[in-house]
C-alpha positions in Angstrom: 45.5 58.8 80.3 49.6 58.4 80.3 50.6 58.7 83.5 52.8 61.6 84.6 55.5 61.1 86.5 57.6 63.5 88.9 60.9 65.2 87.6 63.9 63.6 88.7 66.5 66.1 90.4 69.5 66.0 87.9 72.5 64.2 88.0 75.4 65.6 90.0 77.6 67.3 87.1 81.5 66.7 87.3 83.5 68.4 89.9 85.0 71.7 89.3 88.2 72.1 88.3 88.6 74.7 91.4 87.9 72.0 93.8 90.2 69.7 94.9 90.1 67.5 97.7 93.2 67.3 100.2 94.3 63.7 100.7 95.4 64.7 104.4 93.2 66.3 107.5 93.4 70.1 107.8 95.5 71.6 110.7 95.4 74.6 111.8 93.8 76.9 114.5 90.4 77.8 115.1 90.2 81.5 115.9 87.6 83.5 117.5 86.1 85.8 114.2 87.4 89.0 116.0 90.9 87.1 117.4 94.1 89.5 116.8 95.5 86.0 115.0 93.4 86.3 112.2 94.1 90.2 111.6 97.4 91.9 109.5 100.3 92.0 112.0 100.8 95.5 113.5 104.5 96.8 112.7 106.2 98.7 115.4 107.0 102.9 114.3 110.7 103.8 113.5 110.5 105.8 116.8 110.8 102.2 118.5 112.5 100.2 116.5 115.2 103.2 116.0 114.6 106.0 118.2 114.7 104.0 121.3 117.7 102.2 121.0 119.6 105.4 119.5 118.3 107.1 122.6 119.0 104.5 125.2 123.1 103.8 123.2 123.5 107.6 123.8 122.5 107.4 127.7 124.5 104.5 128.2 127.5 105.4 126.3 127.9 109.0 127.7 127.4 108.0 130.9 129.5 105.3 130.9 132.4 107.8 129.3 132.0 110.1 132.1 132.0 107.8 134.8 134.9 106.3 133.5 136.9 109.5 132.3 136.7 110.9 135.9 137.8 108.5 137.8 141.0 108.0 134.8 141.3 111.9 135.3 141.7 111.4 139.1 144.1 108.6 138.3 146.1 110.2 135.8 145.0 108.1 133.3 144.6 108.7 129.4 140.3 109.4 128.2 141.2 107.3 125.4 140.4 104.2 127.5 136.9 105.3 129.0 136.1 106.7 125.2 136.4 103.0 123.7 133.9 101.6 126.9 132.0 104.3 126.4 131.6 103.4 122.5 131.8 99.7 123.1 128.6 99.8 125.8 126.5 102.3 123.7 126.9 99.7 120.8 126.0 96.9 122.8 123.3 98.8 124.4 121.6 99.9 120.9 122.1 96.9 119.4 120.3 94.7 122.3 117.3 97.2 122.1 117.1 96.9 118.6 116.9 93.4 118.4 114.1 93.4 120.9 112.0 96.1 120.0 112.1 95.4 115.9 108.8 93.5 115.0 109.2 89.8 113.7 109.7 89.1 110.0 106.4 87.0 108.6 107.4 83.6 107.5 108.2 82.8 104.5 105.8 80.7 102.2 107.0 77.6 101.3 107.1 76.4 98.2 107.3 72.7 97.8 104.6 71.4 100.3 105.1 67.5 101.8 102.0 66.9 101.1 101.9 68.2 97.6 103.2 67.1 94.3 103.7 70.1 92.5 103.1 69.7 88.5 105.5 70.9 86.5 105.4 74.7 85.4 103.7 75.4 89.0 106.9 76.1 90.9 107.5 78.6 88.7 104.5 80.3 89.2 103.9 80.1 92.6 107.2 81.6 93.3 106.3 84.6 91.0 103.2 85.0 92.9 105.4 84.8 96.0 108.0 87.3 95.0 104.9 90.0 93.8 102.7 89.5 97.3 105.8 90.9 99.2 107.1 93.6 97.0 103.3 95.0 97.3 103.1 93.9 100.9 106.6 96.2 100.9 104.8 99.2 98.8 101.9 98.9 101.1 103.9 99.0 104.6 105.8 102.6 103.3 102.4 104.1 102.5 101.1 103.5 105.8 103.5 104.9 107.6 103.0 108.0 105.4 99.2 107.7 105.1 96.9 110.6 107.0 93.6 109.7 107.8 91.7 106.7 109.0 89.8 105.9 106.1 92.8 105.9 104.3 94.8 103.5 106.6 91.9 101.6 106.5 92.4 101.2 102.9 95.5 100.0 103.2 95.1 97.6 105.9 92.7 95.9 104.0 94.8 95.7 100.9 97.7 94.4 103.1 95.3 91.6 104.4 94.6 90.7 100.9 98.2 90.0 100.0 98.8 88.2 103.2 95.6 86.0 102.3 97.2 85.0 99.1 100.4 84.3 100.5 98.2 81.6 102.8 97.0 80.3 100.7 99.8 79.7 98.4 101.3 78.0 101.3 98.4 75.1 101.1 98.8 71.8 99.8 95.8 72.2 97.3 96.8 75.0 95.6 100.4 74.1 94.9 99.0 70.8 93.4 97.2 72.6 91.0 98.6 73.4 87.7 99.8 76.5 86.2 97.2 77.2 84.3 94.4 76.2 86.8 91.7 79.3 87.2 92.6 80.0 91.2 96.5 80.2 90.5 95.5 83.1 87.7 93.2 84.9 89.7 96.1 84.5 92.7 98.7 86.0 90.4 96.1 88.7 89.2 95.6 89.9 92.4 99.6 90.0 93.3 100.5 91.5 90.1 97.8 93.6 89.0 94.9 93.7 90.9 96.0 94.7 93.9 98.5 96.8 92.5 96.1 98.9 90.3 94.0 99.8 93.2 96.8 100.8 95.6 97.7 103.3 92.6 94.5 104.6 92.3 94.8 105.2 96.1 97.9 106.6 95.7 96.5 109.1 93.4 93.8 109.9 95.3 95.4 110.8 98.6 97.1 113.9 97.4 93.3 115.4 96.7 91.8 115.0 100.5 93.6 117.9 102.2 92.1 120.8 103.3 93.3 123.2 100.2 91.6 121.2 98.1 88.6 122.2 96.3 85.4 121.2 97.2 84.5 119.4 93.8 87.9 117.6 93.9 87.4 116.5 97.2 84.4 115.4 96.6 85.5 113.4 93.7 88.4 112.3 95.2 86.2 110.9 98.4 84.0 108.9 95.6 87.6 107.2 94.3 87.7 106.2 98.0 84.5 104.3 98.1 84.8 103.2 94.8 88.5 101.5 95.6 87.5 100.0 98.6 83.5 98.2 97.1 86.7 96.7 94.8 88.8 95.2 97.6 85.4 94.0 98.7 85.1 91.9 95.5 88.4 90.6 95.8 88.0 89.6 98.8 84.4 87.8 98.3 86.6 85.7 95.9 89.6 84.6 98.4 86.8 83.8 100.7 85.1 81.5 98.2 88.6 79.8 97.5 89.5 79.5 100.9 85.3 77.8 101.7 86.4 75.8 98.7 89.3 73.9 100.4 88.1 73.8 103.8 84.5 72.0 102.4 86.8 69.4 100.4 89.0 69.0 103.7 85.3 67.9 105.5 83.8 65.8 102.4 86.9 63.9 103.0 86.9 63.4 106.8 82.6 62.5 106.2 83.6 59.5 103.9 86.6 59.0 105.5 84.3 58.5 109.0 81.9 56.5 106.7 84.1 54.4 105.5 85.6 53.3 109.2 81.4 53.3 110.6 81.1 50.5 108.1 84.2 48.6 108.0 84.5 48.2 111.9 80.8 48.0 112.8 81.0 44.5 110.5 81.9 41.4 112.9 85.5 40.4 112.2 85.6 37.0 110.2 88.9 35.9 111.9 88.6 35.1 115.7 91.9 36.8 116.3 91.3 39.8 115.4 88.6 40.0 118.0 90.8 39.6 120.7 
């Protein structure tokens, strides 16, 4: 009788072409899953960032005028004095209020990491992909502060979160030392330039069916495109998160062999007497 012997696992294959290891250790913040850090900055309404101040430069500046053009009325004095401090503090006053109630501008990705040497022909790309996330991050922002509903602005939010996912990672070392042509840059400029895109116009399309003189089918139909647009923002989302698990995991095989490699050369007694000391 031969003797049989057990299968041996197989071989590790070669590693993707999506996975590549950083040469540096991650840094960054650990959030909480449900921390406000990790969720799309909320922008402040145009009734804050404008109404306010234009209110609060009309109070000032009107009751500055009249405080002023009395007592140059009792005085004899010319208005046109008390008019100019009158305009002078309502600018001041509007201005200050608008520069602290206006939400703060996200920061900009940069291209052109220290860690990263950036192939040639990636630049390019990355700064197309740049330039698409926030003109749809832009088309986004409008709609909600059009959109009606909370399914709706739900919709929306999560499409915003997508772009600003990208726009994170594009800001990584290991993507911008990737080449143009590797398969996580294309599906990152899919998503800015048409993914995302395609499904904010399908929403687009689909709002003006959900009112109330709507009919039933339509509505109905139009409720369908709802679900249907956001099961898709699902998918591209299940794939970010796999890119994102991608880098992260190469970050800690690094650190594990890095720690390995310092277990074994320091547990080993040191040859030279000096260095002992």
């Amino acid at each position: 009788m031969i003797p049989m012997s057990a299968p041996q696992p197989p071989a590790p294959g070669p590693t993707p072409p999506s996975f590549t290891p950083l040469r540096a250790p991650l840094e960054g913040t650990v959030h909480a899953p449900r921390s406000r850090a990790i969720a799309a900055p909320r922008r402040r309404g145009r009734w804050l960032t404008v109404g306010v101040p234009v209110v609060l430069a009309g109070a000032f500046g009107i009751s500055s005028f009249l405080l002023l053009g009395v007592s140059a009325l009792v005085g004899g004095a010319s208005l046109l004095g008390p008019l100019l401090a009158g305009l002078g503090i309502a600018a001041v006053t509007g201005g200050g209020a608008h520069l602290l109630l206006r939400g703060k501008r996200q920061r900009p990705v940069k291209i052109g990491h220290p860690q990263a040497e950036i192939p040639t022909g990636t630049r390019t790309a990355l700064e197309k992909i740049v330039r698409d996330s926030r003109r749809q991050q832009r088309r986004v922002q409008a709609m909600q502060r059009r959109a009606r509903g909370s399914t709706v602005v739900e919709i929306l939010r999560r499409a915003e979160m997508l772009l600003l996912r990208v726009d994170a990672l594009l800001d990584t070392a290991t993507v911008q030392s990737r080449r143009a042509s590797d398969p996580d840059v294309m599906l990152l400029d899919g998503m800015a330039e048409r993914y995302v895109p395609e499904l904010v116009d399908a929403l687009e399309g689909t709002v003006g069916f959900l009112g109330p003189t709507t009919t039933p089918e339509a509505r109905e139909k139009a409720i369908s495109n709802l679900h249907a647009i956001d099961a898709q923002l699902d998918v591209l989302a299940g794939r970010l998160d796999r890119m994102e698990n991608e880098i992260v995991n190469g970050v800690t095989r690094t650190l594990d062999v890095h720690s390995e490699f310092l277990r074994t050369r320091f547990a080993e007694p040191s040859a030279d007497p000096f260095l002992d000391r």
